[in-house]
C-alpha positions in Angstrom: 145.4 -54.7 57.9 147.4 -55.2 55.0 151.3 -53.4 55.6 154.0 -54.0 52.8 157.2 -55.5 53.8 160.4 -56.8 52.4 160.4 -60.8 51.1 162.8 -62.6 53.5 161.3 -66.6 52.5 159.3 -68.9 51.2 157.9 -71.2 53.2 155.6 -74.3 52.1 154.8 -71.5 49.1 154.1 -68.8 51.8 155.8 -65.8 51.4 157.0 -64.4 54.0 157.9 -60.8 54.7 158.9 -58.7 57.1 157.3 -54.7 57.6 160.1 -52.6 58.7 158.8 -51.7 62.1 160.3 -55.6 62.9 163.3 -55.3 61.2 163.5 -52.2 63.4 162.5 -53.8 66.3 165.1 -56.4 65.5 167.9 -54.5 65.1 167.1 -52.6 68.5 166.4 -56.1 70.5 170.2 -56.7 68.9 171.6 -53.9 70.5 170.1 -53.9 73.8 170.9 -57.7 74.2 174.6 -56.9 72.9 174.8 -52.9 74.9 173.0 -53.5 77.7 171.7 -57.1 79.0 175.1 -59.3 78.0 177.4 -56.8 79.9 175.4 -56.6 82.7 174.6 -60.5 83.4 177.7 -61.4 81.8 180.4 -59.0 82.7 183.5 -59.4 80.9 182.0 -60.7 77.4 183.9 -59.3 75.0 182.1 -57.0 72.6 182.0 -59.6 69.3 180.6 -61.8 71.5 178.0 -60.1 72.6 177.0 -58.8 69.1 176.9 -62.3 67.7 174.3 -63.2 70.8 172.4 -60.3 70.2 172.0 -60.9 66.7 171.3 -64.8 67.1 168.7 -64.1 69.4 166.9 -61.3 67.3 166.8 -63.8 64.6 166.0 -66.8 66.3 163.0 -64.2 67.7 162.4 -63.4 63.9 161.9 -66.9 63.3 159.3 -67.7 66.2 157.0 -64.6 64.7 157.1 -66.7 61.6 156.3 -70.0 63.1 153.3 -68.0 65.2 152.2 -66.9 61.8 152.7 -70.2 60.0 150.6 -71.2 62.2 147.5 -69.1 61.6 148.1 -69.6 57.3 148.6 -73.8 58.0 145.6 -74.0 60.2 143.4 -71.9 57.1 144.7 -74.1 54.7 143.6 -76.9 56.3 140.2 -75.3 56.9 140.2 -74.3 52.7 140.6 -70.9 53.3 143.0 -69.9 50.2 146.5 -68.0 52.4 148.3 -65.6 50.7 151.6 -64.5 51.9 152.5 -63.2 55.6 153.7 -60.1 56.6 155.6 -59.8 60.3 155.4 -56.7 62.0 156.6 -55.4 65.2 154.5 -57.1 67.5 153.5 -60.2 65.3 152.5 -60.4 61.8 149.6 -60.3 59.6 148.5 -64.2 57.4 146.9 -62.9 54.8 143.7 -64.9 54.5 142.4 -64.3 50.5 139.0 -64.9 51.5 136.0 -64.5 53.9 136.2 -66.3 57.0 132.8 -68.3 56.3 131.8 -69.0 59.9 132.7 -67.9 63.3 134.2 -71.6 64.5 136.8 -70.9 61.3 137.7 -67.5 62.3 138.8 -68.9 66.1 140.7 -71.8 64.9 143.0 -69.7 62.6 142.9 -66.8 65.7 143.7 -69.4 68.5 146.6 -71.5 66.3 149.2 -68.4 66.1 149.3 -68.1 70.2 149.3 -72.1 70.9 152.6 -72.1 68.8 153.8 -69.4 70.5 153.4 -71.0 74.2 154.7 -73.4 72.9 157.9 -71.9 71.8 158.1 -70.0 75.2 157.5 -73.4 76.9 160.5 -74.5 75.0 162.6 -72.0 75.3 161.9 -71.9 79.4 162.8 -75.7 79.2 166.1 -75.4 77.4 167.3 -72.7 79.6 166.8 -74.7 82.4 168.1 -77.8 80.3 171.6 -75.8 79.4 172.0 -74.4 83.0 172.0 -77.5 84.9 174.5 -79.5 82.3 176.7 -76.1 82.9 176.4 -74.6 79.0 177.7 -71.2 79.0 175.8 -68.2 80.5 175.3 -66.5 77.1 174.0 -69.2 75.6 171.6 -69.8 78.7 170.9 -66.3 79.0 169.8 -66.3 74.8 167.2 -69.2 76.0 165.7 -67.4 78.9 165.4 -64.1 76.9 163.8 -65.8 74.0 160.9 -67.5 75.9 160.5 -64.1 78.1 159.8 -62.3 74.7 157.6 -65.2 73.9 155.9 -64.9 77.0 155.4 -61.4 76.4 154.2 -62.0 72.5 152.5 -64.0 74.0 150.2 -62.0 76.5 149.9 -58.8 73.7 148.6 -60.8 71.1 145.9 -62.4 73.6 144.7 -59.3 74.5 140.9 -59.1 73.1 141.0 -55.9 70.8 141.2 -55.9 67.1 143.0 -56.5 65.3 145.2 -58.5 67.7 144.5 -62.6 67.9 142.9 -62.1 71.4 140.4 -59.4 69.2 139.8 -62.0 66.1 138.9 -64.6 69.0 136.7 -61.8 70.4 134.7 -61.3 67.4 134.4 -65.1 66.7 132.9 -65.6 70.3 130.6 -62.6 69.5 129.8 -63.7 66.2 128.7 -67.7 67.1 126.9 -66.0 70.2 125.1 -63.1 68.2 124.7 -64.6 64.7 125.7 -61.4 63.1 129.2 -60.8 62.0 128.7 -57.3 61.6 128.4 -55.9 64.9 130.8 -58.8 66.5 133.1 -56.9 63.7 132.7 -53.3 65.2 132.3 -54.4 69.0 135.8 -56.0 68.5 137.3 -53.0 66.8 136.1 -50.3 69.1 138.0 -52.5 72.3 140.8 -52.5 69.5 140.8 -48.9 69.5 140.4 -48.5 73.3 143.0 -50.3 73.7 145.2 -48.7 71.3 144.0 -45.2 72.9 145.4 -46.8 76.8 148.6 -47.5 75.0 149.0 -43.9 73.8 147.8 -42.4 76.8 150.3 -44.4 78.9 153.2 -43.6 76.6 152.6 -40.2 76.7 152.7 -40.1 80.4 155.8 -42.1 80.7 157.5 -40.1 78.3 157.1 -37.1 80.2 157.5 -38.4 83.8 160.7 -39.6 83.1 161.6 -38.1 79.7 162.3 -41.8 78.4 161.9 -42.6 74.5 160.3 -45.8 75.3 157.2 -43.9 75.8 157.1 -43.2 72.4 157.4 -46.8 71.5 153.9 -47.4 73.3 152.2 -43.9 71.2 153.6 -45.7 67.6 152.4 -49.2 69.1 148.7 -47.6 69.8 148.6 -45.7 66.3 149.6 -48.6 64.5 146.6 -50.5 66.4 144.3 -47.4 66.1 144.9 -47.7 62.7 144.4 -51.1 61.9 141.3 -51.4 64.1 139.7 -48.8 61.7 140.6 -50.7 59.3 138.6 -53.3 60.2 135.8 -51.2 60.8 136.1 -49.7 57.2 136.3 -53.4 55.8 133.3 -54.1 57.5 131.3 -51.9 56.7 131.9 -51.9 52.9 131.5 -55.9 53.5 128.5 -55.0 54.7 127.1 -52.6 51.9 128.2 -55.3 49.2 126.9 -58.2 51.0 124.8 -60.1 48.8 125.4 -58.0 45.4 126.3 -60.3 42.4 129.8 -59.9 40.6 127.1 -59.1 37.5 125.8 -56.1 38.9 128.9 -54.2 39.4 130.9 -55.8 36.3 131.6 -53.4 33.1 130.4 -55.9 30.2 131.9 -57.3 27.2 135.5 -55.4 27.5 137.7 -54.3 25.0 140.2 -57.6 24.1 143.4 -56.3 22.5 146.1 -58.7 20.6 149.0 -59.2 23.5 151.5 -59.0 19.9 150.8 -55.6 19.0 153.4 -52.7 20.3 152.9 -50.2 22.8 152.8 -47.7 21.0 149.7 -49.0 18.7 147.9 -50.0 21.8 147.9 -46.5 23.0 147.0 -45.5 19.2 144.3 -47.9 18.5 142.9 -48.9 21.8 143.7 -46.5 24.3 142.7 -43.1 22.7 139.5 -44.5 21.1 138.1 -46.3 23.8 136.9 -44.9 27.4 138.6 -47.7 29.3 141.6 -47.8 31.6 141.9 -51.7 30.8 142.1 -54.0 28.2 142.0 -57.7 28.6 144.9 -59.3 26.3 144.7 -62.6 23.8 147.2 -64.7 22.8 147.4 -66.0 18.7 145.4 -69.2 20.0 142.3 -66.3 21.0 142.9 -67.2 24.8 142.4 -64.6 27.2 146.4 -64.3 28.7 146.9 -61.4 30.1 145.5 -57.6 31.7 147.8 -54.6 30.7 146.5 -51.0 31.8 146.6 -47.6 30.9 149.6 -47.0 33.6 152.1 -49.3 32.4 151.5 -47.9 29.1 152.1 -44.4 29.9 155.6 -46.0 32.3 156.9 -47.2 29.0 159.0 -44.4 27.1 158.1 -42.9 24.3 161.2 -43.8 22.4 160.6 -47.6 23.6 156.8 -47.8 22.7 157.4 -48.6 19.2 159.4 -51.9 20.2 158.2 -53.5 23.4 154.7 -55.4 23.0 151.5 -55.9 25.1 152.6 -59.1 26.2 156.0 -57.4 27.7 154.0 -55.3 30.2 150.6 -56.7 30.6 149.5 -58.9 34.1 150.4 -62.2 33.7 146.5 -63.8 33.8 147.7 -66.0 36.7 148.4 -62.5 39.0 144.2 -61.7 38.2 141.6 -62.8 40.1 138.7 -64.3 38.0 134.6 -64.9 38.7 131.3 -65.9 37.1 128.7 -63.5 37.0 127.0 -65.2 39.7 129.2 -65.1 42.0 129.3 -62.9 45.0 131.3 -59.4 45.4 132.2 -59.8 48.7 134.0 -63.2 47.7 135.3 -61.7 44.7 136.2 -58.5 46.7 138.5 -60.4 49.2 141.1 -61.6 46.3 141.3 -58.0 44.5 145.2 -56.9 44.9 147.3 -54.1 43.7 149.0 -56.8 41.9 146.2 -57.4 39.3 146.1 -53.4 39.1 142.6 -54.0 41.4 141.0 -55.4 38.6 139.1 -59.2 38.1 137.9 -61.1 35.2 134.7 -62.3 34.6 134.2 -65.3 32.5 130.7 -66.7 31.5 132.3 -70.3 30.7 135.1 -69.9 29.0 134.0 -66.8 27.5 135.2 -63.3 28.8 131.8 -61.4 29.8 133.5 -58.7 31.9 135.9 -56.8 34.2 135.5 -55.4 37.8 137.6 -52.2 38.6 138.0 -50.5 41.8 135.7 -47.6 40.1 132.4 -50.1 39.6 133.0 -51.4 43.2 133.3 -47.7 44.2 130.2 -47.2 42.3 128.0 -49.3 43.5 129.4 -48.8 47.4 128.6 -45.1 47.4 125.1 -46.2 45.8 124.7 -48.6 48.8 126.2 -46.0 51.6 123.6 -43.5 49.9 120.7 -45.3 50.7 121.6 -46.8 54.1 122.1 -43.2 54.6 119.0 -42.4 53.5 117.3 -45.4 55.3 116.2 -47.1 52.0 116.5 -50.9 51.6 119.0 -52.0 49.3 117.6 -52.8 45.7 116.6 -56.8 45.8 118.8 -58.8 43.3 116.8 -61.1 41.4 117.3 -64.7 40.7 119.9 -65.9 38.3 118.6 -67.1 35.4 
């Protein structure tokens, strides 16, 4: 699961973002605190009041998501996974891990990390709140410190549940995996309790929206799709993983690519390059004949015809630290698991320092259809010979 979201820090060079469902969730957790909960276990709050407590907590709740997260993307690091940024959601948040797992024991001690913070901050919490009544604080403030470690508790429980692609689900799989040896089907045994799961929670809301005609209901049906849909995800994932396991970045790579001068204009690039060649890409160099950059045949087209003439390769091309690069040897599935819509999809290969190719989501496309064919069909995949 990969959702977009909105950049809200930067944490120990994490980025860390925020989907809207939370912000929605956020906002709502505001007003119910402020509406509903601080009127009626603190009568006589006055209204500002209860809006700055309902908006303290929220955020204070915002921040223990990111701590649970942290904690997954710290615990990876530490493990030399490479962590990309994190992206909260409504019911947690997503560490993007920019690379495979390698072993089972890797993939539990990055699951288990996220829900050991987040006892820990209901543990916390629980302790203040007792801490803060008995030296007499005020009741809101006691009341934000027992609401906090409730929704902690709560966190808590849902992301322990063992279905995809919840924590409880990656611990699942890992368990499955070291017991089974085979990644695969601990992947799709995980996934389909995922999506049992996510089916209960739909079922449920249904029913509870119309025996008693209450919206919350519906919160439960979006919760389930959204796990639904991330659980086939996963399935998805794995199965290309799967189909590409073992295939060498040379096999799939388009060789020796076009290089274009980053200098030249737009509108020569389109000329010279663009209309000539049957390529989508073209790898940029600097004066010094290093490779520097990736521009593509869409930011060409985004650039106006009246402002072609003027702006240069080097003003819209992917800076070459945004794109992923291999050697020929290496694996797809490695290279695979660091391609991103901000490098346009695309990877470098280098032979040395020599460019020797380019991966594009069409020769990945490629060669998985030609390895869905012939599991299909029942026949082996071709063997790859040694490197030379």
């Amino acid at each position: 699961m990969n959702p977009q979201g909105f950049p809200i820090a930067r944490i120990a060079g994490i980025r860390v973002k925020a989907h809207w469902s939370v912000l929605l969730i956020c906002a709502l957790l505001a007003w119910g605190l402020a509406d509903g909960l601080v009127p009626a276990l603190a009568p006589g709050t006055p209204e500002v009041l209860s809006w700055v407590v309902g908006v303290a907590a929220s955020l204070l709740l915002l921040a223990s998501l990111t701590a649970h997260e942290l904690a997954h993307s710290v615990v990876a690091r530490r493990l030399g996974l490479p962590v990309g940024d994190i992206t909260l959601w409504v019911f947690g948040g997503v560490s993007h891990i920019r690379s495979d797992w390698a072993t089972a024991g890797n993939e539990v001690l990055v699951a288990v990390a996220g829900p050991a913070v987040t006892l820990v901050l209901a543990g916390v919490c629980f302790g203040a709140s007792l801490a803060l009544s008995a030296a007499g604080s005020p009741a809101l403030v006691v009341l934000a410190a027992q609401w906090l470690a409730g929704v902690n508790v709560l966190l808590l429980v849902f992301n322990l549940v063992p279905a995809f692609p919840l924590d409880g689900g990656r611990i699942l799989r890992g368990l499955l995996w070291a017991r089974r040896g085979d990644r695969s089907s601990a992947t799709m045994a995980a996934a389909r309790a995922g999506r049992v799961f996510a089916l209960l929670l739909i079922v449920l809301g249904i029913a509870d929206f119309f025996a008693t005609s209450d919206f919350s209901g519906i919160w439960l049906v979006f919760i389930g799709w959204f796990l639904d849909t991330a659980a086939r995800g996963e399935q998805r994932g794995e199965t290309v993983r799967h189909v590409l396991e073992g295939v060498p970045v040379r096999d799939v790579m388009s060789p020796n690519p076009i290089v274009v001068p980053s200098w030249i204009t737009v509108q020569l690039l389109l000329e010279q390059y663009a209309m000539r060649y049957p390529f989508t890409t073209f790898p940029t160099h600097g004066i010094d004949g290093k490779i520097n950059g990736l521009v593509t045949l869409l930011r060409m087209k985004r650039v106006s015809p009246r402002e072609r003439g003027n702006r240069r390769a080097s003003d819209i091309a992917i800076p070459i630290e945004q794109v992923p690069v291999a050697r020929p040897d290496d694996l797809l599935t490695d290279l695979f698991a660091r391609m991103s819509p901000q490098s346009a999809g695309r990877a470098l290969v280098f032979d040395g320092e020599q460019l020797v190719g380019i991966v594009s989501p069409s020769d990945v496309g490629r060669r998985l259809h030609l390895g869905m064919t012939q599991t299909r069909a029942g026949a082996p995949r071709p063997e790859i010979p040694p490197a030379a």
